[in-house]
N, C-alpha and C positions, 0 to 999 in steps of 0.2 A: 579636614580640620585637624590640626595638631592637639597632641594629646597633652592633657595637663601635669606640671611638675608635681613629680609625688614626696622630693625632695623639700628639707626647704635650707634656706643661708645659714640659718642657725643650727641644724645637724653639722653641715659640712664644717662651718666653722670650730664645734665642739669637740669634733673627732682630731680635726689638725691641731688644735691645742693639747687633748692628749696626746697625739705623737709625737707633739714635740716635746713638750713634758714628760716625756717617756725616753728622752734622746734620740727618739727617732726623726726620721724625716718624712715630712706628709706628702708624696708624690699621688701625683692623682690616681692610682693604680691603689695605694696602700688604705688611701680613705673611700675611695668605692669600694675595695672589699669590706671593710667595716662597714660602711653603710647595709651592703647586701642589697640595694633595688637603686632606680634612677639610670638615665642614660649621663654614657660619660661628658656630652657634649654640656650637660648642665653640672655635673660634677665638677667640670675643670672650671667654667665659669665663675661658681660660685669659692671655686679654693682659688680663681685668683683673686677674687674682691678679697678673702681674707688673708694673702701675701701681699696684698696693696697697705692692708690697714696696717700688718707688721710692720714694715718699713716705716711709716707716718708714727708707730707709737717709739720705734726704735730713735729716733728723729726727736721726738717728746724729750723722751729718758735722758738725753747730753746733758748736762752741767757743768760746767769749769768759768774761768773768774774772765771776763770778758779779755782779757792783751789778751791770753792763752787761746778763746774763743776764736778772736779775730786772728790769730796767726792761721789756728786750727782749719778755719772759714775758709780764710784766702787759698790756703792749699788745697782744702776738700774744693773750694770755688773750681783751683786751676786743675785737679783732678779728674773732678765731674765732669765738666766740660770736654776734657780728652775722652771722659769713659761715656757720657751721659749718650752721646749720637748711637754708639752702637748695642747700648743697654737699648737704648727705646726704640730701638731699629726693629731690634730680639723679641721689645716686648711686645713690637704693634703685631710681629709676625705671630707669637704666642697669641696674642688675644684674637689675630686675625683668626689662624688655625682651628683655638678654641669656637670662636664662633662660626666658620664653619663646620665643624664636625657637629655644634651642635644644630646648625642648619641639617646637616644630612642624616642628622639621629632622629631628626621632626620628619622629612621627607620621608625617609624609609617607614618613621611610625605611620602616615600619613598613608602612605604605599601599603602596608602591612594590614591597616584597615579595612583599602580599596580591595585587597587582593578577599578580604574577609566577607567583606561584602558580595564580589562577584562570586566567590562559591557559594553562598546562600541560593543566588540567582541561578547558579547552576544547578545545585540540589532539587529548588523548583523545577526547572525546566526539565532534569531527569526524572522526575518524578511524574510532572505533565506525559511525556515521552514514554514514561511506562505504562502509562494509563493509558496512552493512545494505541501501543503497541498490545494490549492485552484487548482493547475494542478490533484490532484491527485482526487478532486473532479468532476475537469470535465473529465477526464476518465473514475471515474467510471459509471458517470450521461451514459457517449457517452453508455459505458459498458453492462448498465440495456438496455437502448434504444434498442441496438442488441439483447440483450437476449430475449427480447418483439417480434421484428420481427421472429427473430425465433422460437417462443414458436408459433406467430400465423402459419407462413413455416410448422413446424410440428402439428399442430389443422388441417389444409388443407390437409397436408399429410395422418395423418391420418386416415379422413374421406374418400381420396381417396381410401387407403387401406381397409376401411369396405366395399366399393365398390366393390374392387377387390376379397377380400373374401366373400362375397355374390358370384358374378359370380364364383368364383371356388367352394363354395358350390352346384352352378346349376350342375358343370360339371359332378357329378356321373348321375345327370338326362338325362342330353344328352347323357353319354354313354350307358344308358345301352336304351334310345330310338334308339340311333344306334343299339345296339345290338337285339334289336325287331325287325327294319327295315332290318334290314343284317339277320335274321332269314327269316321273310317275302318273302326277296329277295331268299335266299335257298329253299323257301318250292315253290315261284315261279319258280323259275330253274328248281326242281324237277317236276313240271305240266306241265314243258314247255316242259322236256325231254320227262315223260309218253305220254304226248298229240302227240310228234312226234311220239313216237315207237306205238302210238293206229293209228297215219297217216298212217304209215307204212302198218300195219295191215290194216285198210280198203280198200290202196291204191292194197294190195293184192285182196283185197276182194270187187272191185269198181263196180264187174257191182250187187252187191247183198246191197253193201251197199254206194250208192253213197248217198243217203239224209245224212248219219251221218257223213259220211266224210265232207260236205258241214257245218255239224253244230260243227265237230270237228276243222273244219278251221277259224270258227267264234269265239269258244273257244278261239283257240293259239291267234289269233289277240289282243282278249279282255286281255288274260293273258301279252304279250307282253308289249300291253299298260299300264298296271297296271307297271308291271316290269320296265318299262321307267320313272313313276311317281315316284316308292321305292326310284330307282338311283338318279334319281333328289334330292328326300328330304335328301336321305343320302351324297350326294357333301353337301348339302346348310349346313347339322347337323356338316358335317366336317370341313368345312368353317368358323360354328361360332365357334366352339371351337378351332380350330387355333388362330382365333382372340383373343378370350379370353385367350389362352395360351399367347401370345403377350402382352399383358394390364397387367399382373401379372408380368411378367418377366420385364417389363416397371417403373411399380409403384414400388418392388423389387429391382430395380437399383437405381429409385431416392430415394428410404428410404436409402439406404447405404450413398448416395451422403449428404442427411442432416442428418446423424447421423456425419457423418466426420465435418461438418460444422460447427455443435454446438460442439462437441466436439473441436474445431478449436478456437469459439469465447470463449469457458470456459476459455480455458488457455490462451489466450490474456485477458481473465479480471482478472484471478489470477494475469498475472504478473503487471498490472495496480496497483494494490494496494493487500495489504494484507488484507486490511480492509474489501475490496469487496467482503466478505462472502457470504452475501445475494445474488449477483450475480452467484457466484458460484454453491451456492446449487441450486439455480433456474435450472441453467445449468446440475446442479446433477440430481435432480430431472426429469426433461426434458429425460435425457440421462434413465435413470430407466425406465422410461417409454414407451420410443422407444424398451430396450429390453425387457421389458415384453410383448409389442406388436407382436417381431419378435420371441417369444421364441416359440408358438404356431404354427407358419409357419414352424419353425425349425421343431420341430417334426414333 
């Protein structure tokens, strides 16, 4: 919307009366600076309504006695006519001009507004923008914070897990100490049977050989005892490696459970910000690491 004349016909007209009453000339340069405000497009308009009215009062003022008039006439008649085409030629160009410029002194006002208006709209919008950029700072602050606690979750994990592979590294040693003890145990079954079937035998042969039999009874006893010690150690050898089967499959469950986790908090900090690279890789990395850990157990 164009903006309204602050001018009005009767300044411009007042000032070109004094400069010319001053002997000067009112060009439209001379009465805009005296005005001090207004665009020229409406400046020039309105001083040529008041060089139109000049000429029409100049036109009034004539008087001489009509023969004199009418020679007067006839000549200005044949005059005008030679002069009148290229005066009005001059002057549609002048008023064209004039009214263009003040076309393009409205546009640009016009423009000058629009442009006024879109910074506004800009101002909002950076202002929106900063508010988002300061939420999106503290996301990704909150972001790193989790990534930290779970980098330490998985530092404790795992060293649990070194833990837990140590005790499965023991476990070939328990088996195959079971597997001594359980031999042990056979090679004592085997003494326990011979030592009956030599019972047998003496108890045939009691009245020639009762002292051996008496010392073959003391034998089975001692052998028995021993055999009740094997059984003992091999429950207790089976017992720890149960247990330790337990702690692996334990620690094994909770590595799954904070690999899903940090995998969990990564993509909640991707979708926090794009920016939040650094958090990401961290989380990258983190993740990398947990499978290089579980790649070994894998196999």
């Amino acid at each position: 919307m164009g903006r309204e004349a602050t001018i009005t016909p009767e300044q411009v007209h007042a000032i070109a009366d004094a400069i010319k009453a001053e002997g000067g000339k009112p060009t439209l340069r001379a009465v805009r600076e005296r005005l001090g405000s207004g665009s020229m497009g409406t400046v020039a308009t309105l001083l040529q309504q008041w060089r139109s009215g000049q000429e029409r009062q100049t036109a009034t003022h004539l008087v001489l006695p009509p023969s004199l008039q009418r020679v007067i006439l006839e000549f200005m008649a044949s005059e005008l006519s030679a002069a009148r085409a290229p005066l009005e030629a001059e002057l549609a160009e002048q008023q064209q001009a004039a009214a263009d410029l003040a076309t393009e002194n409205e546009r640009q006002t016009g423009t000058i507004e629009g442009q006024a208006g879109a910074l506004e709209a800009l101002a909002a919008e950076k202002a929106t923008a900063e508010g988002k950029a300061e939420q999106l700072a503290t996301d990704l602050s909150g972001a790193k914070e989790e990534a930290i606690r779970e980098r330490q979750a998985a530092e404790q994990a795992r060293t649990e897990l070194a833990k837990a592979m140590l005790r499965l590294e023991a476990m070939p040693r328990l088996e195959d100490d079971l597997a001594v003890i359980r031999g042990e145990l056979a090679r004592e079954r085997q003494g326990r049977i011979e030592a009956e079937q030599q019972a047998a035998v003496l108890a045939a042969q009691k009245t020639d050989l009762a002292g051996r039999l008496a010392d073959a009874k003391a034998d089975i006893e001692r052998v028995s005892q021993q055999l009740d010690k094997v059984q003992a150690r091999a429950e207790q050898q089976a017992e720890a490696l149960a247990d330790a089967r337990v702690s692996i499959q334990t620690y094994l469950a909770r590595e799954k459970d904070l690999a899903v986790q940090i995998d969990t908090v990564r993509k909640d900090a991707e979708q926090a910000r794009a920016a939040a690279q650094v958090a990401g890789e961290e989380a990258a990395q983190l993740r990398g690491k947990f499978d290089a850990v579980a790649k070994p157990k894998a196999g």
